[in-house]
Every structure is written in structure tokens, then in C-alpha cells.
C-alpha angles and dihedrals in degrees: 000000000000108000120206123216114232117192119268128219144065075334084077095051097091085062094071128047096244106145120248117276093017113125108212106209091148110069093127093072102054110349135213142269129220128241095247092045088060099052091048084051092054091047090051087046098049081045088059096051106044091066103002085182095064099037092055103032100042116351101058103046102057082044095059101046087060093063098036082055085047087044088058102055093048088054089044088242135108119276093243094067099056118076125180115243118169101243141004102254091054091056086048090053095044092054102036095041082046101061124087106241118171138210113294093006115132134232121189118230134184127226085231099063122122110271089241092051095048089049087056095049082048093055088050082059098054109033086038109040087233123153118239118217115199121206111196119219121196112189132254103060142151113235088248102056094044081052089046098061099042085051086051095048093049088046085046091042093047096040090050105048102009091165085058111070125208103228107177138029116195108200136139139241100221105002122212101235107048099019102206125141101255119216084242087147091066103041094048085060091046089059097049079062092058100044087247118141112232123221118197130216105196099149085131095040105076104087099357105069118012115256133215104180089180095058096038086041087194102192079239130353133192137197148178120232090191104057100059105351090067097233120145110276105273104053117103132159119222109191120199118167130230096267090057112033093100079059094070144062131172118257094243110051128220136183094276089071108122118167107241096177083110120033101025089173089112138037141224098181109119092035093047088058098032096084115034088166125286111323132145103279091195090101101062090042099061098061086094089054083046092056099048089053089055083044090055084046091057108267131278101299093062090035088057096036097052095043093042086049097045084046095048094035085044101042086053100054093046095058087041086057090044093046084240142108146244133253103252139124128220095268094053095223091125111079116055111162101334123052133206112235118192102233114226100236142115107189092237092170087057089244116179126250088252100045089046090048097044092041076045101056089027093062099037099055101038103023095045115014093236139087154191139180110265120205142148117231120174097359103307127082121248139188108228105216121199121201120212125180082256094063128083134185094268081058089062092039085052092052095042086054090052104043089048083059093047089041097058090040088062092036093055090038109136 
């Protein structure tokens, strides 16, 4: 197939539903659906419920095998080892609340990791009697040395308790805050090396950075199709390959469930996840809508080299407007499609971190018709700004100017 380039810009802007003056800088938290996605949405679910037996009993299931075989071939893996799951945190429950881990074991978690997903990390604790070990980032930092200190905390970790195995790391391949593209390539390999599963968070990865799951061969792997891939909210992958599907269950379990701790010479794995109860399956169905829009667009490679330009060129022009600085290392492997702006601001009125992220976000949206995603990360306060093919950089000028007001009214807070 021969994809056309169309031009990029405030020129896309008519193709999404965005209302007119708002200034979109936070795609990375929820995303955001075409035009002609919608309108597919809204034909599959006229189509439900015009016969919702046959829908649900005949019409949806060959569909959906279509799009998990054109899934594969986007994420480089076989059909049968992708399922659909609404979100990413749902994938992460259903795999970590699956494994057997047992009392004392370790799993290694990172600082960076999304707060549901800590939080996660932080229930295995307690329902399982794990111990957490935390390995502390603080960006920037060169892959290697990122690699570097999650090889030295396994050596320190074995060497300390080398009766007590570490049987699963939880890491992402590109985090929310900071967003930054994680080495998780290498250290999935480096966990292969040490026996540890390796768990993927790669809520951020589908649409933003190009993916190859065979070659990476994560132990599991999920990722959302509604933040970058521009499917309707709702619509995940979770990839397990062959060797580990008998490892993991749904969370919510349907009567496909079969124990395979025993006999894994089958498998249940698509069927267990196929039905979670009766939701809207829209969602999962218009993932195809959703890549032949991306086609129209031009296909992933201008997708990814448009949105990583406008990051790097309008981060750059934010922190030269704040008198600060990204968050990127010498190599530059850091930003794909968000980038980390140091905010300039000094909490001079003591505010909490709760109070400073929710004015933030207040007074952007509503003072000012923007936003970004505020966060604090080794002791200083950053905007998170993601780049779609519908910014430009007067998009980022309109929100630098923004965030430097908002700035100086909490810093003068009384």
C-alpha cells in the first residue's frame, strides 16, 4: 500500500471534535478520537443494537479477530497472543494478581511507575507478603546508566538474600511523569538473564514509539490503543506469549477459566479474556477505523517523526521562555512525543503538592483554555507537553505563555 502524506498541523484540527480556542497539550493522559472513528463507533453500535443476538453471539468475534491479526502485525507478534482489555491497568491487574508469588519473594519496582500501577505493585505487598524494591530514577539519565543501576540492584538483591529470588520486575516502556522512553529492551533482556518475569507497562508505547514484541520477547506486555493510537477510550492490548499464557487469568473470570498449572499443553487464553461480561465492545472494534485513519495520515513513521520533532522543537521553546530546561539526556533517547519542562516556579506560599497539581490544572483549563500534565520529579515541578499531528509550535508558545502566568499567581499566593 502507497501512503500519502497529508500535512500536519492546526490544518488537522477539523478531523477531531476538539472545541474551538482550546489548546490541547495533554493528549498523553486520555487521548483523543477522529471524526471518522466516531462515526464508525456510532455504525457498529447502531449495528448492536439493532440485533444484539446476533451481534454478540456471531457478528463481533470474527470481527475482532481481524483487527487482533492486523494488531500483530503492527507489534511485530501472532494473533493468538494478543487479547483486547479495556485499559492498561486492567491488563497489569489481570497478570500480576495472576502469578503465583509467594511469601518473601521480590519484585523490583521503579519510582516512575504510573500511581495505579504503584499502587498496584503496593496491594501485591500487602495480599501477598512480597517485598517491594524500589529502584530510584532520577532523570536525566543515559540508558546505560538507567541499565546500569537496575543490573547493580539485582547483583545487590541476589548477593544479599541468594536463597530469596526476585521473580518479577514492573517497568515501562515510555512512563507518564516523567515521560521519558524507557530502555525497557534491554532490561527485558536483562531480566531473561536473571530468571525475573518482566511485566511491561506500555500504556504510552502503541502509536507513539514503533514496537517489535518478538524481538523484545517481554514475558507480558500491555498497551493502550486510546491514548496515541487514536481508538475510542476503552480499547487496550495485553500481549502474553505462548510460554506464559497458563500463568495468567482476567480479572474477571468467565466460563472459559480452566487451571492449566498442571497440564499447559493448551491454552485458554484468548477465550478466558474474549467475554469480561457484557460491555460495549465498540471500542475494541474501531481500532481498525482508528488504523486506517493513521494510514490516511501517512503511516507510523510520519505519525512518530512529526509528533517527536514538534516535542523536542516545542519543548525547547517552553523552557527557553521559562528560563529552564528539559528533561533530556546527551544521547537524546529520552523524548519521543511529550516532553518534561522544568516549570519556573519556587513555591514560595508552601502549597502542597495537591493543592499546586489540581490550581495547576484549574487555571489552566479554565483560565486559560490549555493544559499540560503537572508533576514534581527529584525535588523540582515540571509540565508534561504532548505533540499530535493537530499542534503546532504556537500551540506550545500559547501554553508557555500560560503556565509562566499561572506560575507567578501561586507563587504570589498569599
Amino acid at each position: 500500500m502507497t501512503l500519502t502524506k497529508r500535512k500536519f498541523g492546526h490544518a488537522l484540527r477539523h478531523e477531531f471534535l476538539l472545541e474551538d480556542g482550546y489548546v490541547p497539550m495533554n493528549h498523553g493522559s486520555y487521548g483523543v478520537c477522529p471524526r471518522s472513528v466516531q462515526a464508525v463507533r456510532h455504525e457498529w453500535q447502531l449495528k448492536a443494537e439493532q440485533n444484539p443476538d446476533r451481534f454478540l453471539k456471531f457478528t463481533l468475534w470474527p470481527e475482532l479477530d481481524k483487527i487482533r491479526e492486523r494488531l500483530s502485525r503492527l507489534v511485530h507478534c501472532d494473533r493468538d497472543e494478543l487479547v483486547f482489555v479495556v485499559n492498561a491497568s486492567f491488563g497489569i491487574n489481570s497478570v500480576v494478581r495472576s502469578l503465583s508469588l509467594k511469601q518473601a519473594e521480590k519484585v523490583l519496582v521503579f519510582n516512575t511507575l504510573y500511581n495505579a500501577v504503584d499502587r498496584t505493585m503496593a496491594y501485591l505487598k500487602d495480599t501477598r507478603n512480597v517485598q517491594l524494591v524500589m529502584i530510584e530514577l532520577a532523570y536525566p539519565m543515559t540508558d546505560q546508566q538507567v541499565y546500569d543501576t537496575v543490573k547493580s540492584t539485582i547483583d545487590r538483591e541476589h548477593a544479599k538474600d541468594p536463597d530469596v529470588p526476585i521473580r518479577m520486575a514492573m517497568f515501562d516502556a515510555v512512563s507518564s511523569v516523567p515521560a521519558v522512553r524507557f530502555p525497557f529492551e534491554r532490561v527485558i533482556q536483562l531480566c531473561r538473564e536473571h530468571n525475573i518475569l518482566s511485566v511491561v507497562d506500555g500504556a504510552h508505547a502503541l502509536g507513539q514509539i514503533p514496537l517489535d514484541l518478538h524481538q523484545a520477547d517481554p514475558d507480558f506486555f500491555i498497551g493502550n490503543c486510546h491514548k496515541w493510537l487514536f481508538a475510542p477510550r476503552g480499547a487496550a492490548i495485553l500481549y502474553v506469549p505462548k510460554r506464559n499464557q497458563a500463568l495468567v487469568h482476567p480479572s474477571v473470570i468467565n466460563v472459559s477459566y480452566q487451571d492449566h498449572s498442571v497440564d499447559q499443553s493448551s491454552s485458554t487464553f484468548c477465550d478466558e479474556f474474549a467475554w469480561p461480561g457484557t460491555i460495549d465492545f465498540t471500542n475494541f472494534v474501531c481500532v481498525n477505523a482508528a488504523l486506517d485513519f493513521r494510514e490516511s495520515l501517512g503511516g507510523e513513521e510520519a505519525i512518530h517523526a512529526y509528533c517527536n520533532k514538534l516535542a523536542r522543537q516545542g519543548g525547547e521553546l517552553v523552557a527557553k521562555k521559562w528560563g529552564t530546561h528539559m528533561i533530556e539526556n546527551e544521547e537524546e533517547t529520552l523524548t519521543v512525543a511529550m516532553a518534561n519542562v522544568q516549570l519556573p516556579f519556587e513555591n514560595k506560599a508552601g502549597l502542597s503538592d495537591a493543592i499546586i497539581t489540581r490550581s495547576f490544572f484549574h487555571k489552566l483549563i479554565f483560565d486559560h483554555h490549555t493544559t499540560g500534565q503537572p508533576f514534581k520529579h527529584n525535588g523540582h515541578w515540571y509540565l508534561r507537553l504532548s505533540a499530535q499531528v493537530y499542534n503546532e509550535l504556537a500551540d506550545f508558545e500559547h501554553l508557555a505563555d500560560a503556565g509562566l502566568q499561572v506560575c507567578k499567581e501561586l507563587d504570589n499566593q498569599q
